[in-house]
C-alpha positions as a Markdown table, in Angstrom:
| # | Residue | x | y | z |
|---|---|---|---|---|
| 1 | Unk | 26.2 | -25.5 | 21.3 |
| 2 | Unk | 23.7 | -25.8 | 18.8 |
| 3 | Unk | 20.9 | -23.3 | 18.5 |
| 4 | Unk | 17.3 | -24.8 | 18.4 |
| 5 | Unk | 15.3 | -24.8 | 15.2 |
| 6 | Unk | 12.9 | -22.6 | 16.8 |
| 7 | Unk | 15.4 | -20.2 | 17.5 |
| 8 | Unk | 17.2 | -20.4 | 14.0 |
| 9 | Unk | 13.9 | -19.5 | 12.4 |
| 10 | Unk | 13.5 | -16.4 | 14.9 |
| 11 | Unk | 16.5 | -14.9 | 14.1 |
| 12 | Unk | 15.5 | -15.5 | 10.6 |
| 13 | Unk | 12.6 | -13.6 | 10.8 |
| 14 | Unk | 14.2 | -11.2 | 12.8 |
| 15 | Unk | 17.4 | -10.8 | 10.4 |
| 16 | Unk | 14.2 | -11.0 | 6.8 |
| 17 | Unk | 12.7 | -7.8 | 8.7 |
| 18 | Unk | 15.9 | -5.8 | 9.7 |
| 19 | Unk | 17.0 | -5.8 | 6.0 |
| 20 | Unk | 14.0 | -5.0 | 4.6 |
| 21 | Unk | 13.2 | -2.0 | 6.8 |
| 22 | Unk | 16.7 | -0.5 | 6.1 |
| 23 | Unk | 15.9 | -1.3 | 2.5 |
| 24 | Unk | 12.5 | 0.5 | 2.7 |
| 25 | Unk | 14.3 | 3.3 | 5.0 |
| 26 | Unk | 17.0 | 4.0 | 2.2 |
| 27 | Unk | 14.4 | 4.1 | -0.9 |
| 28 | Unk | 12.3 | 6.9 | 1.1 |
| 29 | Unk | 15.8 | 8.8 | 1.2 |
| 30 | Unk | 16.8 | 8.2 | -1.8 |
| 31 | Unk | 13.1 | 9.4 | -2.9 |
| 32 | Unk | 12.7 | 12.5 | -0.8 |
| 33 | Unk | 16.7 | 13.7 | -1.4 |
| 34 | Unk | 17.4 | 12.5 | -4.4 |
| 35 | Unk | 20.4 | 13.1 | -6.2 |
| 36 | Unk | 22.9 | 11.6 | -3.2 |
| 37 | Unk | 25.5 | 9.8 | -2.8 |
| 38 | Unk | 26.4 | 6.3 | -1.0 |
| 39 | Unk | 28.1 | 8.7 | 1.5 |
| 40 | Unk | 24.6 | 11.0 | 2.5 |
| 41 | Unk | 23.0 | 7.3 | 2.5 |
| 42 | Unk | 25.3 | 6.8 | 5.5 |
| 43 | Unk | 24.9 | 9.8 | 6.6 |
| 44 | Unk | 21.2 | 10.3 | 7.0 |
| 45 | Unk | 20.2 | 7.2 | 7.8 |
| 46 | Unk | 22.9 | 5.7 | 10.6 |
| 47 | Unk | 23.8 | 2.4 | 8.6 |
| 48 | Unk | 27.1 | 1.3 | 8.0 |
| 49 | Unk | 28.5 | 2.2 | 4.5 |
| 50 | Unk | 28.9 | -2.0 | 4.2 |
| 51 | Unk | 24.7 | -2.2 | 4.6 |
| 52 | Unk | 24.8 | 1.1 | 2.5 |
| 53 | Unk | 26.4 | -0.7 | -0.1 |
| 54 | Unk | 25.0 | -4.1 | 0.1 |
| 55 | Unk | 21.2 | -2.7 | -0.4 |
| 56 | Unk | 22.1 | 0.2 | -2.9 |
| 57 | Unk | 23.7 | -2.7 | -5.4 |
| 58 | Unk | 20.4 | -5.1 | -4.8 |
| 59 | Unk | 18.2 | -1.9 | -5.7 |
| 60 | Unk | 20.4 | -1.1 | -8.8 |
| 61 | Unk | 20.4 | -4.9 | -10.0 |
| 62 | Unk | 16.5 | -4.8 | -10.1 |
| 63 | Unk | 16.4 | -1.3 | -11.7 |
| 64 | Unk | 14.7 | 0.8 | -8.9 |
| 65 | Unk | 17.5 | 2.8 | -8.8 |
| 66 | Unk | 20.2 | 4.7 | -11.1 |
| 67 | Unk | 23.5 | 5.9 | -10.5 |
| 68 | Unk | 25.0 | 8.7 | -11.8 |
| 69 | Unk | 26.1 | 11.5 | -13.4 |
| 70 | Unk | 29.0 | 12.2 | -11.0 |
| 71 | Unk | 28.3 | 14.9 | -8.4 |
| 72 | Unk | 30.8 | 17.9 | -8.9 |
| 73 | Unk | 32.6 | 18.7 | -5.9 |
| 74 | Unk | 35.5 | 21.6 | -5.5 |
| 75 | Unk | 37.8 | 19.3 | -4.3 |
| 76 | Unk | 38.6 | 15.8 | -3.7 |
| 77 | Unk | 36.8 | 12.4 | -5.0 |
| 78 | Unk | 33.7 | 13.0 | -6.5 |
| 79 | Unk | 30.8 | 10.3 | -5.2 |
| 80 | Unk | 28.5 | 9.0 | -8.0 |
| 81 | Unk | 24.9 | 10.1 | -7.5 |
| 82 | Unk | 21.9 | 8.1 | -6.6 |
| 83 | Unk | 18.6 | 8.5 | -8.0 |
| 84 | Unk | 15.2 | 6.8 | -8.7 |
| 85 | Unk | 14.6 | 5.2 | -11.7 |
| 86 | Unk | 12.4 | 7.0 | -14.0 |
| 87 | Unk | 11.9 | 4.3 | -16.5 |
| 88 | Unk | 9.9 | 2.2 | -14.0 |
| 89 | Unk | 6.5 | 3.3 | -14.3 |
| 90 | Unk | 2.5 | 2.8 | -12.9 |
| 91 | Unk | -0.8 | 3.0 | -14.4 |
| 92 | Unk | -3.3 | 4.7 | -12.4 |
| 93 | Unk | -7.2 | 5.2 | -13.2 |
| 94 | Unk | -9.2 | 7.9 | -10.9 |
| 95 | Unk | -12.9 | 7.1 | -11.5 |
| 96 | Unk | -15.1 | 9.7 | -10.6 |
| 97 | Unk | -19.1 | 9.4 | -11.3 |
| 98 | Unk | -19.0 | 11.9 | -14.9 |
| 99 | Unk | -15.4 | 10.6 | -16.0 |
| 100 | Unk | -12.3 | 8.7 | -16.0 |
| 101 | Unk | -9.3 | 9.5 | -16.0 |
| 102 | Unk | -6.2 | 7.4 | -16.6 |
| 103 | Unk | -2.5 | 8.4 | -16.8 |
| 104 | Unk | 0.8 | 6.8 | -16.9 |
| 105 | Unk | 3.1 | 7.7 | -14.2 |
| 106 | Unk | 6.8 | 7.1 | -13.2 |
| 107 | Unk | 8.0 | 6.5 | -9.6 |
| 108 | Unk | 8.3 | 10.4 | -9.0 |
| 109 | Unk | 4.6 | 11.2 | -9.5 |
| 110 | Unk | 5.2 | 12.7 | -13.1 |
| 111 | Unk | 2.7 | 11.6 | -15.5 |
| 112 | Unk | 4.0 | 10.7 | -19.3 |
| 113 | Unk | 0.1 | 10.8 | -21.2 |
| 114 | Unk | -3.5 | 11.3 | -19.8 |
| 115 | Unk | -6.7 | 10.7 | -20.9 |
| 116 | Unk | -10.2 | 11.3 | -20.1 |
| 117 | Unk | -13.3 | 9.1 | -21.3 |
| 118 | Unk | -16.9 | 9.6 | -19.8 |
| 119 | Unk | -17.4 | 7.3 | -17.1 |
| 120 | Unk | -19.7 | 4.5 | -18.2 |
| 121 | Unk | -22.9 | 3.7 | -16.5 |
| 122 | Unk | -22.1 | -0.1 | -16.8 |
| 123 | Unk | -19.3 | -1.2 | -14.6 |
| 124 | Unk | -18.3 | -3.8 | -17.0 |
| 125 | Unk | -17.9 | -2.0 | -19.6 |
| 126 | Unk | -16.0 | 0.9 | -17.8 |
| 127 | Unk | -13.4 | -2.8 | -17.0 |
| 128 | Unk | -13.3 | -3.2 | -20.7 |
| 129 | Unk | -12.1 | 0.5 | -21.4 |
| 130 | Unk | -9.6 | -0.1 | -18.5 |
| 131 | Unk | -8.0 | -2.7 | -20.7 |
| 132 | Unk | -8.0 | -1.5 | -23.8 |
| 133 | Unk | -6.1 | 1.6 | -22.5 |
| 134 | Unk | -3.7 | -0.2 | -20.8 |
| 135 | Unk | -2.8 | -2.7 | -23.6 |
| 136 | Unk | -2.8 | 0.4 | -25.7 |
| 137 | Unk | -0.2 | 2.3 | -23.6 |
| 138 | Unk | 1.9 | -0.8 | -22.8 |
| 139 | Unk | 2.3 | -1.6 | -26.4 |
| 140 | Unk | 3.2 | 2.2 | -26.7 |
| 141 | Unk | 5.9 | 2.7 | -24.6 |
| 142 | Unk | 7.4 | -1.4 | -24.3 |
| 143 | Unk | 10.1 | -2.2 | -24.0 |
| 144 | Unk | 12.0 | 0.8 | -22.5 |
| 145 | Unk | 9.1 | 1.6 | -19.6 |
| 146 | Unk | 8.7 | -1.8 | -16.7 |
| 147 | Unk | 5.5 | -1.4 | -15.4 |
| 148 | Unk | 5.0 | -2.0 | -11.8 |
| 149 | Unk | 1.2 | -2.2 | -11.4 |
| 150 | Unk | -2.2 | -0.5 | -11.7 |
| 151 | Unk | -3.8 | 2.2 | -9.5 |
| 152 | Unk | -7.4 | 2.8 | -9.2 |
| 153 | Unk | -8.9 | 5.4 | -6.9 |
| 154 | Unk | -13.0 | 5.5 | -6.5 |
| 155 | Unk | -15.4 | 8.0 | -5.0 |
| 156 | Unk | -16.2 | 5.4 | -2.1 |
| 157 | Unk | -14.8 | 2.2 | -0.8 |
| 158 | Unk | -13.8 | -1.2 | -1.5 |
| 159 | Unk | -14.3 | -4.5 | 0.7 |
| 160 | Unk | -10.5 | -5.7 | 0.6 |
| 161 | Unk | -11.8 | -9.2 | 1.2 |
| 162 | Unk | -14.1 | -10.0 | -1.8 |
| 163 | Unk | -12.5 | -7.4 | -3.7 |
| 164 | Unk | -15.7 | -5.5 | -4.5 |
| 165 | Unk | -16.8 | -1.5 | -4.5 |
| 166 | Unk | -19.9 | -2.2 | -1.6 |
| 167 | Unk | -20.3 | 1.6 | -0.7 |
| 168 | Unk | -20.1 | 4.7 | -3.8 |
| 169 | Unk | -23.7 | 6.0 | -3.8 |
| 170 | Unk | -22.4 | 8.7 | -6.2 |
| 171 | Unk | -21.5 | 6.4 | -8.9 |
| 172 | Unk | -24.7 | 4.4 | -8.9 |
| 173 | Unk | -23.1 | 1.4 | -9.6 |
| 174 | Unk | -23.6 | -2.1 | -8.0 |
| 175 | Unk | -21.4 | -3.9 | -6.3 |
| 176 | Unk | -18.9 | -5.1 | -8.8 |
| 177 | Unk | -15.0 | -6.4 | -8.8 |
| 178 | Unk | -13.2 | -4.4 | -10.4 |
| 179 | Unk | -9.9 | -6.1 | -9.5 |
| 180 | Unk | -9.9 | -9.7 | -11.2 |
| 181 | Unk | -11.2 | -9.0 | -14.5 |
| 182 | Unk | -8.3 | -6.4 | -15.0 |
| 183 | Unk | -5.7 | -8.0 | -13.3 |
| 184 | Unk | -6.2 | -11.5 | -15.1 |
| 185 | Unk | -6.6 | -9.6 | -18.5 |
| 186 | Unk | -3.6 | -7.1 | -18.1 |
| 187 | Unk | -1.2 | -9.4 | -16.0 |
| 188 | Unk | -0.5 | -6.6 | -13.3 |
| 189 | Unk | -1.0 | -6.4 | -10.0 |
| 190 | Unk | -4.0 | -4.0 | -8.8 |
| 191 | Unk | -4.6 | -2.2 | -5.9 |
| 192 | Unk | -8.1 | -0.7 | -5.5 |
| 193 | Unk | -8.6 | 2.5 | -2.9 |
| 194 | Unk | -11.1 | 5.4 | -1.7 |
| 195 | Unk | -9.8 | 8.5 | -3.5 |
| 196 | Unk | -9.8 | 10.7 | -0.6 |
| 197 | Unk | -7.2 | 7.8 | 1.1 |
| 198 | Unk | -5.3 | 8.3 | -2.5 |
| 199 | Unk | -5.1 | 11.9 | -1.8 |
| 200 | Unk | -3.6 | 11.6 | 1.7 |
| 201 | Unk | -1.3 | 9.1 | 0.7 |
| 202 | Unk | -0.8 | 11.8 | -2.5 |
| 203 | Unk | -0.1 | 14.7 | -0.3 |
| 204 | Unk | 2.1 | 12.8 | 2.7 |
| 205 | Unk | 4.8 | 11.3 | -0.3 |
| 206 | Unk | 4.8 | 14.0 | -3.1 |
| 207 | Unk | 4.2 | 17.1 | -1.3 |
| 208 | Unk | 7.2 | 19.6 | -0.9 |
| 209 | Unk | 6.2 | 20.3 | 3.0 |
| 210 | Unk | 7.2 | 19.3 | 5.8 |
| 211 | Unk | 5.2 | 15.9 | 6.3 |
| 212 | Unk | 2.4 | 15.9 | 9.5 |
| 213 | Unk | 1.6 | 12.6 | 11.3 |
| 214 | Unk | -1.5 | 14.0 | 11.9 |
| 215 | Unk | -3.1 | 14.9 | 8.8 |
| 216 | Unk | -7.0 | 15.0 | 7.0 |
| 217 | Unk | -7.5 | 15.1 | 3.6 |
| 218 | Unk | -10.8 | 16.5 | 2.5 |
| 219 | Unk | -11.8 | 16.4 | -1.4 |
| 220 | Unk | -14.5 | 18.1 | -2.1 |
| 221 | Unk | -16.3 | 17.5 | -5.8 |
| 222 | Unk | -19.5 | 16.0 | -6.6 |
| 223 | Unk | -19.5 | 15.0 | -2.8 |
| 224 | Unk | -17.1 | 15.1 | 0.1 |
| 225 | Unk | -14.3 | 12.9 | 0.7 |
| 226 | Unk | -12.4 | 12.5 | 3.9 |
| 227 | Unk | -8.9 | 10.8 | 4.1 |
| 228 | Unk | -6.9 | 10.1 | 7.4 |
| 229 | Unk | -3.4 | 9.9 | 8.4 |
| 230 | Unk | -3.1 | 9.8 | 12.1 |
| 231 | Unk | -0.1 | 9.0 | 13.8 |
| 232 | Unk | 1.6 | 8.6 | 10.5 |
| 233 | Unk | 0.0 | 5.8 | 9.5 |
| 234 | Unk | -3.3 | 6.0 | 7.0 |
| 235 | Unk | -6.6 | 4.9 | 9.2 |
| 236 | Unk | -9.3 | 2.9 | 7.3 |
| 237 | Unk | -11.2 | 1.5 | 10.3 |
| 238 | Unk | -12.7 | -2.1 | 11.3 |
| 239 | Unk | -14.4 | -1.4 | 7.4 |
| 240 | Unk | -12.2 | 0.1 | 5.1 |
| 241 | Unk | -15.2 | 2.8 | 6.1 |
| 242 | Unk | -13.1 | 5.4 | 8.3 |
| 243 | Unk | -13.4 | 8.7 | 7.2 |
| 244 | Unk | -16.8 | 8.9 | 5.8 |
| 245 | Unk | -17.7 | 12.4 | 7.2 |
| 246 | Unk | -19.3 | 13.3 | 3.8 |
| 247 | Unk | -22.2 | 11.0 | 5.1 |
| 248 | Unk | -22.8 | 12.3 | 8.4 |
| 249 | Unk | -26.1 | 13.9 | 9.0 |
| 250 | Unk | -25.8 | 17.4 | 9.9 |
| 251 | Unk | -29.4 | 18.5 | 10.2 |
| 252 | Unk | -32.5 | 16.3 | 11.2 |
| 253 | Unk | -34.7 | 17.1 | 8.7 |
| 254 | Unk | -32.7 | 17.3 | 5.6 |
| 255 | Unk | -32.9 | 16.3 | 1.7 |
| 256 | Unk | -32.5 | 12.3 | 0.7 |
| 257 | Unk | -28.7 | 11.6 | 0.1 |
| 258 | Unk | -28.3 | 9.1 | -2.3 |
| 259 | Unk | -26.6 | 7.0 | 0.6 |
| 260 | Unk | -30.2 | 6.9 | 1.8 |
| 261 | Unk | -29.8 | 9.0 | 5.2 |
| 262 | Unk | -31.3 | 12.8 | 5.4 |
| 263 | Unk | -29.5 | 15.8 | 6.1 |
| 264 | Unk | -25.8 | 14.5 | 5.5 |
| 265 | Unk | -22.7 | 16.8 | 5.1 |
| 266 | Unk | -22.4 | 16.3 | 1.4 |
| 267 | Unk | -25.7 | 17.8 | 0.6 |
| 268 | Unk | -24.5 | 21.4 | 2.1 |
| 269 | Unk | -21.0 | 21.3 | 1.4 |
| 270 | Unk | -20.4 | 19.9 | -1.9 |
| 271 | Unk | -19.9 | 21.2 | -5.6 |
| 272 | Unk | -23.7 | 20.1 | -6.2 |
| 273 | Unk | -24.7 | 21.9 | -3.3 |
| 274 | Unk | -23.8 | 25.4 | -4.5 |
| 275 | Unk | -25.8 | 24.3 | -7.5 |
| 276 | Unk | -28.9 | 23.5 | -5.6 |
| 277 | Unk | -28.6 | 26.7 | -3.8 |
| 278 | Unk | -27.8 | 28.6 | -7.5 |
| 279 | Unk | -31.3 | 27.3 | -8.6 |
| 280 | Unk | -32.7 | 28.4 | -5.4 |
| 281 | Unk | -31.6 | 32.2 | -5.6 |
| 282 | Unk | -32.3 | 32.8 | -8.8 |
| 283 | Unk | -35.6 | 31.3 | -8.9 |
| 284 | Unk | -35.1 | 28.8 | -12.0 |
| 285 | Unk | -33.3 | 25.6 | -13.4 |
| 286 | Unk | -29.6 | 25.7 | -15.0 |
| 287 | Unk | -29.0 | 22.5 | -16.2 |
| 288 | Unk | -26.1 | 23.3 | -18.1 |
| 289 | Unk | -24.2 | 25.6 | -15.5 |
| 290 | Unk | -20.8 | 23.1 | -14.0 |
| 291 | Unk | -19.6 | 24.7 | -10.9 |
| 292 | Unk | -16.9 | 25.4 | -13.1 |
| 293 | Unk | -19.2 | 27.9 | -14.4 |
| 294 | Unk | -20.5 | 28.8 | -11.2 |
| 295 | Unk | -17.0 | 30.1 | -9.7 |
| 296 | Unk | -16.4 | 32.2 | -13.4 |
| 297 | Unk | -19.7 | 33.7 | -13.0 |
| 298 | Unk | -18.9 | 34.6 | -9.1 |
| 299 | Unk | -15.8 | 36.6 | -10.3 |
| 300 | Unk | -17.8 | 38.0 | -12.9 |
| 301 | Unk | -19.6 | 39.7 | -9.9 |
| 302 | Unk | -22.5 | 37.6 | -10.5 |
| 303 | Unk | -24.5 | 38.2 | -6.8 |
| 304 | Unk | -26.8 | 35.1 | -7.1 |
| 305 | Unk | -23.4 | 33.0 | -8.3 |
| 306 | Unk | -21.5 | 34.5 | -5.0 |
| 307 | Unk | -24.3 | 34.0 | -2.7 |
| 308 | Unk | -24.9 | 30.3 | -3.8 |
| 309 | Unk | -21.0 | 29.5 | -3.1 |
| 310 | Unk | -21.1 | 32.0 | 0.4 |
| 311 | Unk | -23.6 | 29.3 | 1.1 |
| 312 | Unk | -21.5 | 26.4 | 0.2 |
| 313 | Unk | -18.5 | 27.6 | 2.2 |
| 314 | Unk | -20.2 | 28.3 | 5.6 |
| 315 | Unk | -22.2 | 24.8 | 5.5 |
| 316 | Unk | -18.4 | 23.1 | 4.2 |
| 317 | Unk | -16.7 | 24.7 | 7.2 |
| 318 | Unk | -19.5 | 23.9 | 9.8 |
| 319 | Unk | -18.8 | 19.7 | 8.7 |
| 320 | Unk | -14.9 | 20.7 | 9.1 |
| 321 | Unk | -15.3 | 21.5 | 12.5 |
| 322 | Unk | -17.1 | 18.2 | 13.6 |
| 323 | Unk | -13.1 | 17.0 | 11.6 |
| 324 | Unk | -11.0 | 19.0 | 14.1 |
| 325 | Unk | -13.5 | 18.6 | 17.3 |
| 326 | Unk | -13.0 | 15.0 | 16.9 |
| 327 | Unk | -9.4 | 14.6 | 14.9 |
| 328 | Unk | -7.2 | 17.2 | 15.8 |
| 329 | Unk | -4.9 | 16.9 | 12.7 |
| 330 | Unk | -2.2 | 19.0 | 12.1 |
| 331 | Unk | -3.0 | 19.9 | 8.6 |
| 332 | Unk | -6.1 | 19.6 | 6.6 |
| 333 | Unk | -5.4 | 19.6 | 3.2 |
| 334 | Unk | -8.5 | 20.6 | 0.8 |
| 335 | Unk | -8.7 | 19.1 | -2.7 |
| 336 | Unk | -11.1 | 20.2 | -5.5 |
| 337 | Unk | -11.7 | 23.2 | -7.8 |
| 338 | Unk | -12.8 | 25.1 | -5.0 |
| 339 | Unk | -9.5 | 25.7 | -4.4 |
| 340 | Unk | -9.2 | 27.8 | -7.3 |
| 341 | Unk | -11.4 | 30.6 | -5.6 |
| 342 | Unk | -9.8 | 30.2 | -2.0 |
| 343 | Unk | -10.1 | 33.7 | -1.4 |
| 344 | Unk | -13.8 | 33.2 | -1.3 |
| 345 | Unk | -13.6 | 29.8 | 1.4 |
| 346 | Unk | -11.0 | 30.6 | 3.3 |
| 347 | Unk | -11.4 | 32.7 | 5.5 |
| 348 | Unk | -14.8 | 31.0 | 6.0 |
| 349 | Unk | -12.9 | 27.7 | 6.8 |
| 350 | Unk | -10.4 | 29.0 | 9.0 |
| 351 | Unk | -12.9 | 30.7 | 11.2 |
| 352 | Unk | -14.7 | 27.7 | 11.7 |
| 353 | Unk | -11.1 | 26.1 | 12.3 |
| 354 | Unk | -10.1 | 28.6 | 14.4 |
| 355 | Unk | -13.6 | 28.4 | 16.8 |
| 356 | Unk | -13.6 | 24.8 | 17.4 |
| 357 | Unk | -9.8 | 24.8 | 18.5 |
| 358 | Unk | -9.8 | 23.4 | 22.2 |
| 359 | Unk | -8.7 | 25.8 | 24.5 |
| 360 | Unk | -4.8 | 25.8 | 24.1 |
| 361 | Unk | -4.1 | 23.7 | 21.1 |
| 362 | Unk | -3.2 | 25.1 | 18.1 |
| 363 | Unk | -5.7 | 25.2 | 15.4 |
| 364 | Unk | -4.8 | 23.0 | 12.8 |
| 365 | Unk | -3.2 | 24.6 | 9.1 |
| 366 | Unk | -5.8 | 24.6 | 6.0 |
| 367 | Unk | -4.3 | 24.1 | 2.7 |
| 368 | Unk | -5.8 | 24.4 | -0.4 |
| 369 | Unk | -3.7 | 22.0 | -2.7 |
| 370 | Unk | -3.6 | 23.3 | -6.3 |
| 371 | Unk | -2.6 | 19.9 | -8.6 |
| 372 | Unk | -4.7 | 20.5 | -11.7 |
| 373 | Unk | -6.8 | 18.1 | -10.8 |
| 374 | Unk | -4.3 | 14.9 | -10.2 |
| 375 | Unk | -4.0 | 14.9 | -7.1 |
| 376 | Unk | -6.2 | 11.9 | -7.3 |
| 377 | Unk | -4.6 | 10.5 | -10.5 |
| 378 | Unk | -1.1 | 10.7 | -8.4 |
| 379 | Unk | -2.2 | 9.1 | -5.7 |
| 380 | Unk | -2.5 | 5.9 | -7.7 |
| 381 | Unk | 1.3 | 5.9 | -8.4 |
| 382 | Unk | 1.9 | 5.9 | -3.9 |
| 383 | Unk | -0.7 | 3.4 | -4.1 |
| 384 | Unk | 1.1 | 1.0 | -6.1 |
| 385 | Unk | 4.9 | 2.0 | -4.8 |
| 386 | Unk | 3.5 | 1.2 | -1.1 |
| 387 | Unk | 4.7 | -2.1 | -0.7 |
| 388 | Unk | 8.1 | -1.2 | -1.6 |
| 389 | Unk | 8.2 | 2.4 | -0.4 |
| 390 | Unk | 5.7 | 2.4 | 2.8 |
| 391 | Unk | 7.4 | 4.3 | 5.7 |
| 392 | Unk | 9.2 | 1.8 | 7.9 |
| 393 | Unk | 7.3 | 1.2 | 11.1 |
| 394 | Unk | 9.0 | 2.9 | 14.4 |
């Protein structure tokens, strides 16, 4: 008996999705394990060696993945080795309200050049730098490197449907696409998204720890950044606007934010913040002092320097527990050069943490993540890779 056509194009469906979620399943292995052979393929992921071998040849036919050297055994056949292909590469771009930086990246989050340029105050011609990088570092490196896209991370958020920034009161920049005029003039696909949801997707798919489905991202720079990844997948709300705890008011009566509220998280917690309060103590203006500066002159024993980030810290980890009141993550990851004097926020952090732990729970772990700076700039290469390495849905 015949099947219907409706039927036919049901198991169709069903038969398209099966493959590629064991195709997605053994690229994640292959990515977190890698070297392994056909054999650990079968191994750690249930399939039969047949699908094993049906997918692995598809991925080697369109380069994602390499086999070889042999793996040396003491005895017996000796598999060949699967591993990612290095040679296919992304170009990511973190924009950030003082500078840009842009880096060329290979499927395993290491970067092969950087750069840094000033971050224009015209959008369009901060597009036209874009491209002129990119067509420099493709002509560079052709024809050995395949590039698989561009990355961008911004300090706010996109609209996903007109393709615009609508909401990055930091950069003081209109609303602007940034996404056609580079993709039309570079030919590669571009993906556009909130640093802090770079970050998360940064920490879940290059860090060495054991991964959390319940995890918050917090960077913490010019102003505060929240990305979320609950229930293993990354939340952006109705908006593309989850996560905007930098922009909650925490006091009534506080100073204008430049998202034009009073009083919000950013303007106690952030890098500027222990600025402000720098000025404050000591009575006078430092224009030049970075909070670079600011942290060197704390461990210089500078009292006015400590103060001003003692201040900083407690206000940071009074928003953080608002986070784990209403979140309860797992982990909470904290990105920015703050990290770099830990010993002076965390034990601040983790007893606000600690306090606002419901009776019974375990408080979540705070982790200062030390990247140099790119965790950002690496979340542009998961950004691109997601629609061939996104976790399979279960």
């Amino acid at each position: 008996m015949n099947q219907p056509s409706e039927t036919k194009s049901i198991l169709g469906h069903s038969s398209d999705a099966v493959r590629a979620f064991n195709r997605r399943l053994l690229l994640n292995l292959i990515r977190t394990s890698q070297p392994l052979s056909r054999a650990d393929l079968s191994r750690l992921s249930g399939l039969q060696r047949s699908t094993i071998s049906l997918i692995v040849e598809e991925l080697i036919q369109k380069q994602w993945v390499l086999e070889g050297p042999v793996a040396k055994l003491p005895r017996g056949r000796h598999p060949a080795s699967l591993r990612l292909n290095e040679d296919r590469v992304i170009i990511g771009a973190d924009i950030r309200p003082a500078q840009i930086t842009m880096g060329v990246g290979d499927v395993n989050g290491k970067f092969l050049t950087i750069e840094t340029i000033p971050t224009p105050k015209d959008p369009r011609i901060a597009i036209q730098q874009l491209v002129g990088w990119v067509h420099r570092q493709t002509a560079a490196f052709a024809p050995e490197k395949m590039v698989e896209g561009i990355g961008i991370t911004l300090p706010g958020r996109t609209d996903s449907g007109n393709r615009e920034l609508v909401f990055a009161p930091n950069m003081h920049w209109p609303a602007v696409d940034l996404q056609t005029p580079i993709a039309e003039a570079t030919g590669y696909d571009v993906v556009l998204e909130n640093a802090a949801n770079a970050c998360v997707l940064s920490s879940v798919w290059f860090s060495s720890s054991t991964p959390a489905r319940n995890l918050v991202v917090i960077t913490v720079s010019e102003g505060i950044g929240s990305g979320l990844y609950l229930n293993g997948q990354l939340a952006r709300g109705a908006c593309g606007m989850a996560g905007e705890f930098g922009h909650v008011p925490i006091t009534v009566d506080g100073p204008l934010c430049s998202c034009g509220r009073h009083g919000c998280w950013e303007l106690y917690g952030s890098n500027r913040a222990a600025l402000r309060y720098y000025e404050e103590f000591t009575g006078s203006k430092h224009t030049d002092v970075t909070f670079s500066d600011l942290l060197a002159k704390a461990d210089e024993g500078d009292a006015k320097a400590i103060q001003a980030i003692h201040e900083m810290a407690k206000w940071l980890a009074f928003g953080m527990r608002m986070i784990v009141g209403g979140l309860a993550p797992e982990r909470i990851n904290v990105i920015g050069e703050l990290t770099r004097s830990w010993g002076r926020f965390g034990p601040i952090i983790d007893e606000a943490v600690l306090n606002q732990t419901s009776t019974g729970g375990a408080p979540p772990v705070v982790i200062p993540i030390h990247e140099d700076g790119l965790a950002r700039l690496r979340g542009t290469i998961a950004l691109v890779l997601q629609k061939d390495f996104a976790e399979p849905m279960t």
